[in-house]
N, C-alpha and C positions, 0 to 999 in steps of 0.2 A: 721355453713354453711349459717347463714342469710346472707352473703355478696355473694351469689349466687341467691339473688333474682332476677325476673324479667329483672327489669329497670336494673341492674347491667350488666346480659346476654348482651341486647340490646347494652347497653355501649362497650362493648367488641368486641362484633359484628360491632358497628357502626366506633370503632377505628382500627380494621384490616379491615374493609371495605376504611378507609381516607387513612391507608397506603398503601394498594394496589393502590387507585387513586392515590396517593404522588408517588408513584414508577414507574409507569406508565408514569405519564405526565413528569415527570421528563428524562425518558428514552425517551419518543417520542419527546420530547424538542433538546433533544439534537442531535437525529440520523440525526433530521430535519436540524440542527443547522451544521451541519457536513454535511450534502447534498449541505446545502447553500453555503457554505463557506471553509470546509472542502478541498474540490477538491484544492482549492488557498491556505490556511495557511498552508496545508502540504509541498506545495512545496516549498512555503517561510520559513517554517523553515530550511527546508533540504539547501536549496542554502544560509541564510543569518546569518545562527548558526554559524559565524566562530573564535566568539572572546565569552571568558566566559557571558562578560557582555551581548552581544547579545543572547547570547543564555538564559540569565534569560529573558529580555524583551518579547524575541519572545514566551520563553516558557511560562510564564506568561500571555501573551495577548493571543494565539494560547488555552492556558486552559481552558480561561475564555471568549472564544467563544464559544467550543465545550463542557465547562461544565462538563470534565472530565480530573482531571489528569492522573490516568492512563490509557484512549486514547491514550493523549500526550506521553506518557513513552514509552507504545506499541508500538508506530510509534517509538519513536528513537532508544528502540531496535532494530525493523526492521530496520534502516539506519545503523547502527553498524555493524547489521549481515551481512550484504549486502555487508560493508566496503566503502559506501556512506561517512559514518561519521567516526570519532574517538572518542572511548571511555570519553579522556577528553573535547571535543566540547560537549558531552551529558550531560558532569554533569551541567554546564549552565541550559539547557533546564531544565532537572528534577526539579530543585532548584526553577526553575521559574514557572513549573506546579505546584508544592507544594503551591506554591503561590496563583497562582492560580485558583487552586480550591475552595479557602476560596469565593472566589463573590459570588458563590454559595447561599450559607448561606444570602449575603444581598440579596439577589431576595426572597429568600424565607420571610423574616422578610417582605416584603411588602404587605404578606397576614395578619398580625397584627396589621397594621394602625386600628384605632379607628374608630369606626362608628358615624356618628354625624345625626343629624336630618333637615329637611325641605330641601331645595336645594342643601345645599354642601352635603348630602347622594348620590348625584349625582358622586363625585369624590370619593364617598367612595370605600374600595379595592372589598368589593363583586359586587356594581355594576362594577366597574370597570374588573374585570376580566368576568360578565358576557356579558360587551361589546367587549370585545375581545373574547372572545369566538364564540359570534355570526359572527364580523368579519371572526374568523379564520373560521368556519364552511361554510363560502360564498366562501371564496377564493377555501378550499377545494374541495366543492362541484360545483361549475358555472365557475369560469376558466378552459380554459384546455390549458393555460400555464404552464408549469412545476414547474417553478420558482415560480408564485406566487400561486399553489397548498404547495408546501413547505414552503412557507413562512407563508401559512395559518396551514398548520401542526405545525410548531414553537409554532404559539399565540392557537393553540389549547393542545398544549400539557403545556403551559405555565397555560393556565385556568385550565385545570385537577389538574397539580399539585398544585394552590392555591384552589380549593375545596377539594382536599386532605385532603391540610395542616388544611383548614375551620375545617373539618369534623372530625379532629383526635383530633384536640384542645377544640370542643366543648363535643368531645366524652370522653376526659380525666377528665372530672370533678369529677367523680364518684374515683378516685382516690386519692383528696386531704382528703377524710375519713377514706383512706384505709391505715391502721397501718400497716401492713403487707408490700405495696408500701413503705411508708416515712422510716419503717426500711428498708430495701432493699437499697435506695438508699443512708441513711446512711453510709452503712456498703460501699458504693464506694467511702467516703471519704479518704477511703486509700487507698493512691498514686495507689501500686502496686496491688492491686484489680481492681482500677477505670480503669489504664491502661489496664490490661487483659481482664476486660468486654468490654471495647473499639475494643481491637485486635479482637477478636471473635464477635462479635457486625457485624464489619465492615467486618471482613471475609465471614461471611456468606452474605452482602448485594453487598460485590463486587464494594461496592463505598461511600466512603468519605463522599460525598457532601447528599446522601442518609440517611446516621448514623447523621449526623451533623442534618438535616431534621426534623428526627423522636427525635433528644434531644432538637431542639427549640420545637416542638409541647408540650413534656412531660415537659418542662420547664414551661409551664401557670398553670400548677398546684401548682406551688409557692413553689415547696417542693425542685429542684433544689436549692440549692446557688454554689458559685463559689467555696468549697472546695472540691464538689462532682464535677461539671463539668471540671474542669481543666483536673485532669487526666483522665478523660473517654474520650476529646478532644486531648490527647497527647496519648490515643492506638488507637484511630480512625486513627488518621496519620500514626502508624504502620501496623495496619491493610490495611489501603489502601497501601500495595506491596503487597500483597498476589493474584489478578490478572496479577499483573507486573514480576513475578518470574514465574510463571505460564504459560504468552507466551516465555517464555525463554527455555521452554523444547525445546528439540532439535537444539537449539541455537547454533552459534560457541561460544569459548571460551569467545572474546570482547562482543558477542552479551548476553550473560548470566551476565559478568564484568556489562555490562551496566545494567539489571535490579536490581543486586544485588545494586551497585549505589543507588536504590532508595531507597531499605529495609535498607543500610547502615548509608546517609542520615539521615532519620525517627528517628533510632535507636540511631544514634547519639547527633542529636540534643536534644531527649526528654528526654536524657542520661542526657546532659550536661546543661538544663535547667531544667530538674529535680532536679537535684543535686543541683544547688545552687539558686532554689525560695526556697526548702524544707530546707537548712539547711538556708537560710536568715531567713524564719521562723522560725525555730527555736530558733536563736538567738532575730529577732526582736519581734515575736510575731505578725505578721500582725491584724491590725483589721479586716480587711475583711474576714479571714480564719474563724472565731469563726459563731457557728451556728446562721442559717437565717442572720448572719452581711450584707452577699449579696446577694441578693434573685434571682434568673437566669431569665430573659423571652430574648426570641429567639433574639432581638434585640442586650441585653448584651451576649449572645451565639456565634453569629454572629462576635462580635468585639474580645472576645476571641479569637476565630478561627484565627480571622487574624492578632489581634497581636503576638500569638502565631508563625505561622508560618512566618512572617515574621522577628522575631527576631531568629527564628530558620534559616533563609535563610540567615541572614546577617552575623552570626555567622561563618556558613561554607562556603562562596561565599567566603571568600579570600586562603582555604586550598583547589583550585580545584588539584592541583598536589599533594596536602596529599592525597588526596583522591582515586585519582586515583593509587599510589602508594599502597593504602591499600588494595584495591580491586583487584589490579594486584596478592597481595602477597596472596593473602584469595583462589583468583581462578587459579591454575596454567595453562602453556602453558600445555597441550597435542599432543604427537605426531600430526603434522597436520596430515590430512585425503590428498589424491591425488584430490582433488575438484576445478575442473576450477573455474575463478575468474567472469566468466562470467556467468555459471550455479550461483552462489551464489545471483547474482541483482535479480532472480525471488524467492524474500522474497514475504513466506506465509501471512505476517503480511501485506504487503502491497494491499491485498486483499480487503481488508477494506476501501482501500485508492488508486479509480480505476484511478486518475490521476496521482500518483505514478508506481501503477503496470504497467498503460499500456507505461512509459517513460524507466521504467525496460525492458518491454520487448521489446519496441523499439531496445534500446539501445542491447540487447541480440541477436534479430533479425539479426541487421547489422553486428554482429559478424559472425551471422552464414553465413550471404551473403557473408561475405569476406572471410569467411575460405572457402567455398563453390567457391568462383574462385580460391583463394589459390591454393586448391585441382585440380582443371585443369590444373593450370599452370606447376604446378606438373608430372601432368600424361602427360601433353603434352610433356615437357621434356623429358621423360623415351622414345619417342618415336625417340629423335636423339641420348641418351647416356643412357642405361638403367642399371641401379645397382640395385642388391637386397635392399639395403637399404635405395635407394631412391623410390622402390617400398609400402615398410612396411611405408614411410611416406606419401604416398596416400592412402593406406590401414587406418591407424590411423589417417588422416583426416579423411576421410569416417566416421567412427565411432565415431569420435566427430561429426558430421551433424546430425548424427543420434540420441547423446544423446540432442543435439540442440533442435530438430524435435521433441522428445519424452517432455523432459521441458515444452517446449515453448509451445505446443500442452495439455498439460496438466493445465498450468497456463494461458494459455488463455481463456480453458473454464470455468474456477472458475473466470475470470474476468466477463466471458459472464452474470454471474449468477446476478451480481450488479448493482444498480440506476445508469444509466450512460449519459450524455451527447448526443447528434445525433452527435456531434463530436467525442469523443471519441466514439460510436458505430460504425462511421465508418474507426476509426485507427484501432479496434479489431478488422473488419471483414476483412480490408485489410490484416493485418498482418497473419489471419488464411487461405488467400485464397492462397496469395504467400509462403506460409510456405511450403508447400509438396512440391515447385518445386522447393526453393534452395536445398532440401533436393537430389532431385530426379539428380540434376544439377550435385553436387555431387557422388549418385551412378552410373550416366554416367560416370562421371572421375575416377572414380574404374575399370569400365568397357575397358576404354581407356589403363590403366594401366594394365591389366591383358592381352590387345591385346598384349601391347609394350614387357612382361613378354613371349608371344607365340614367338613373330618374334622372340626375342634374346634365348629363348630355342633353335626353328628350326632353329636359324638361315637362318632366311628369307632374303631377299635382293627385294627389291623392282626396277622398273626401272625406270630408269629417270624422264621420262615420271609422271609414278606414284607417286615418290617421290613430284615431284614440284610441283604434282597436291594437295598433302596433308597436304606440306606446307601452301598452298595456302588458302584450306579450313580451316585450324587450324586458321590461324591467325583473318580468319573470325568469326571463330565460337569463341576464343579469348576477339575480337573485343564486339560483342553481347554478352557477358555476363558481359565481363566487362561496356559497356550503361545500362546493364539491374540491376547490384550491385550498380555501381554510381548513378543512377534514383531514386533507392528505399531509398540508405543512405540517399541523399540529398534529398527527395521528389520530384523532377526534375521535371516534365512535359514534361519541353521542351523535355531535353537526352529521356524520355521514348518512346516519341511521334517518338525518329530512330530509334526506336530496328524494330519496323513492320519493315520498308523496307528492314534491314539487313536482318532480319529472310526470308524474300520470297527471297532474294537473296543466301542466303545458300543453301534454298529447292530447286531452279534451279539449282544451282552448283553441289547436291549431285547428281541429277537426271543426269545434263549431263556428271559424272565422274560415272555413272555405264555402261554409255553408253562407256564411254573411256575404261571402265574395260572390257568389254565383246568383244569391238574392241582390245583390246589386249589379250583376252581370243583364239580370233579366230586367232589371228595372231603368236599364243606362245610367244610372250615376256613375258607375266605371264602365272603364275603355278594357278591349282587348290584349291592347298592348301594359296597361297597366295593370294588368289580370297576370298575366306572365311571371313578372315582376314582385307581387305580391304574391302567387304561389311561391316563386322560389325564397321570399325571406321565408316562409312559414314553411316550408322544408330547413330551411340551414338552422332554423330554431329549435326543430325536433330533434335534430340528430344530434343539437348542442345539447339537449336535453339527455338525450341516450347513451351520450359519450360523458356526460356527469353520472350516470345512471351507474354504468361500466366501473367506473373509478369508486366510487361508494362502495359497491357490492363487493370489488377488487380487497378493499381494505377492510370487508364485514367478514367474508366469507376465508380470505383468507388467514385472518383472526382465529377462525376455529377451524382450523387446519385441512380446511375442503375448499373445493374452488368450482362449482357448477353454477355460473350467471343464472340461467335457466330454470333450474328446478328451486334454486335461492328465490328469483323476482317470481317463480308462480307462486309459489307457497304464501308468498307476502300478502301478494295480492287477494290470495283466495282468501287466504285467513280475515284479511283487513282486520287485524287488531287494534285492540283501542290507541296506541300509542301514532300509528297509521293513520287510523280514521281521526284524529284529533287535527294532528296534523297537516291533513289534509281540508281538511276544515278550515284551518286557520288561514292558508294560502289563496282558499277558494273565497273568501271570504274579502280578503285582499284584491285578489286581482278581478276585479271584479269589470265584465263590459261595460 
């Protein structure tokens, strides 16, 4: 038990102490890195992935900014599942994240430069990381720009993880006496060991670029050579899909295809360059194989890495259709599920990635807009020629708004939760503020539909009079929701800046067509029971009115970065400017009894 001394304890302590900082800076590095940049390489993958070869460059550049490949994998998942992407546009990307990831490893080998004495100790890496440090701690702390608050996070997470690496390398010493260690790492001489401690190694760290990390540090102990690191460098690569197969739970079919893709990949490669560096050795006898012939430090760690995977990248980049074939074969179709195509863009995964999600929900949004007039146009119908079965398709619109309303409402507020832009802060608030009133727009056109459902039961008959008068109103009311769905799709301004007039124009129409109603109430042209009836359209037309009203203002007021409905629609109104009163004009003008 004498190798339980002391200074040994300390040692042990001071090396799980490095790799916590290593793991650390390393993750703060990146989240940072992905704040910066993230927001824009996401989307340039997703739009510029559309040829194999694009998709290794971008995947490859997009890794080795964010310093994780599978990030990288994660998001392409999410595009696949979403059906953004197709399965064979992704094997690209992967191939290029595998890639990759290996920079990694030369960032780290920069905390190994040599120390030297008198002025060039100036350029040396410890001072050097302590000046960035101190930088990154300024920008952190005395900006209160956002931007360069994160950028000063980057160079602070960037210094942690070289006093990590400092701290793990100087802590390993105590190890080159330890017989116990040098057998240990022996016995990883073989291939199919070396590999499995790699798989588990990496499994448990959840990244690559982390296990590669901690084998440059244990490398300056001199007891690495290159027959032990090879293959603990070819299960690290395996290891690294076991995050990647993981966000695939719940996944569609393509979106599971796609993370298998990576673990297939991995598996393949280290398959097929296993097999013939080990049986070449064999036959030739490599120098380099035989003990200490090549002695490991992080530097030659580093170039392994990336030669490794990039001969494993070249390998498979020309089978993207074998590949995709094999995968197709491995994971069958399954009954589809009944799942709008539109519920499918508010990918969980895109979460992570809030200028993704909020283009997702964009994009989901305006669907709901549109089925959301759909559905009136609908109900409006029912109200000159009413059939059951075009009832149950205002009915089943409705309840698609609703499962809209319920998504949308649910994946907005898990956006809300994230580092966001004042841009993108104010796309989410707008999109949560208008969200309950296409919804609402909607349950008015159910509402309509179920009037048209009463006349044609009782056989109601309206008169003349009344009928033209609700013509009239429909087409207004029509009119305003269709400015208020076109304004929002296209961000409009201008269209949103008519809906006010329309809408005060409808709430005078309905006011003076109750007054027509009661003057025919008194004079028997209408019935009681058709009185009911025609109150309630001229309610479910105002509040369509008020709910286009809401969405207008949503997207004027939130424009110039305030949000008071209220003191916005009085001002308008008291003002009535010319742009108002014109406009209002021209509707009145229009709709005319």
């Amino acid at each position: 038990m004498a190798i339980l001394d002391i200074s040994t304890v300390t040692s042990i302590i001071s090396l799980l102490g490095g790799i916590a900082l290593f793991l650390f800076g390393m993750s703060l590095m990146g989240d940072s890195l992905k704040k910066v940049a993230g927001n824009k390489l996401e989307v340039i993958l997703y739009k510029l992935s559309g040829t194999p070869l694009r998709g290794l460059l971008l995947g490859t550049g997009v890794t080795a900014v964010i310093q994780s490949s599978s990030a990288t994998s994660i998001m392409v998942v999410g595009f696949v599942n979403s059906g953004m992407m197709k399965v064979r546009q992704s094997i690209g990307v992967i191939l290029g994240s595998i890639l990759g990831t290996s920079v990694t490893g030369w960032i780290i080998s920069l905390s190994y430069i040599g120390e030297s004495s008198g002025w060039i100790s100036l350029i040396s890496t410890s001072t050097l990381t302590a000046i960035i440090a101190v930088i990154g701690i300024v920008l952190r702390m005395f900006c209160k720009e956002q931007f360069k608050q994160r950028i000063g996070d980057i160079l602070l997470g960037f210094a942690v993880l070289m006093f990590g690496m400092q701290s793990m390398s100087s802590s390993v010493g105590f190890l080159k006496e330890s017989e116990s260690f040098i057998s240990l790492l022996t016995a990883f001489s073989n291939p199919l060991l070396g590999i499995l401690v790699g798989v588990a190694f990496t499994s448990i760290l959840q990244s690559a670029s982390a296990a590669v990390g901690i084998l440059q540090a244990l490398s300056v102990t001199g007891a690495i050579d290159f027959a032990i690191a090879l293959p603990i460098i070819m299960g690290i690569a395996i290891g690294a899909a076991v995050p990647v197969l993981l966000s695939a739970l719940g996944a569609t079919t393509d979106g599971k295809r796609t993370a298998f893709i990576y673990l297939i990949t991995q598996i393949i490669g280290v398959g097929l360059i296993g097999i013939l560096f080990y049986a070449t050795d064999a036959i030739f006898h490599y120098s380099f194989m035989g003990p200490e012939a090549y002695i490991m430090n992080p530097v030659r760690i580093a170039l392994i890495n990336t030669l490794f995977r990039l001969i494993m990248v070249a390998m498979l980049m020309p089978f993207t259709k074998e590949l995709e074939r094999l995968v197709v074969a491995l994971i069958k179709e399954k009954g589809s599920r009944p799942q709008d195509e539109d519920m499918m863009r508010l990918e969980e995964r895109f979460i992570q990635h809030p200028a993704l999600a909020i283009e997702q929900s964009r994009l989901t949004i305006n669907s709901m807009a549109k089925t959301a007039e759909e559905n009136l146009v609908a109900a409006f119908a029912l109200l000159d020629h009413y059939t059951d079965k075009d009832f149950d398709l205002v009915r089943d619109l409705e309840q698609t708004v609703d499962r809209y309303e319920d998504a949308l409402g649910t994946y907005l507020v898990k956006i809300t939760g994230r580092d966001m832009t004042s841009a993108q802060n104010e796309e989410v608030s707008k999109f949560l503020h208008t969200l309950s009133d296409f919804e609402r727009i909607s349950d008015h056109a159910l509402n309509i539909g179920e009037a048209a459902q009463e006349i044609h039961q009782k056989k109601l008959k309206f008169s003349d009079s009344a009928s033209h008068e609700l013509r009239v109103i429909s087409s207004a009311v029509s009119e305003v929701v269709n400015l208020a769905v076109t304004a929002f799709v296209k961000n409009d301004l201008v269209t949103a800046a008519r809906v006010e007039p329309l809408e005060e124009l409808i709430d005078n129409l309905c006011d003076e067509l109750k007054l027509h109603h009661i003057d025919r109430l008194q004079k028997g042209s209408c019935t009681l029971t058709q009185g009911f009836v025609f109150n309630d359209l001229l309610t479910n037309f105002e509040r369509i009115a008020d709910h286009c009203s809401n969405i207008a203002v949503a997207m004027i007021e939130l424009q110039s970065d305030s949000f008071d409905t209220h003191e916005y629609l009085s001002s308008l109104k008291d003002m009535k400017d010319a742009t108002f009163s014109r406009y209002y004009t021209q509707y009145a003008e229009k709709y005319v009894l």
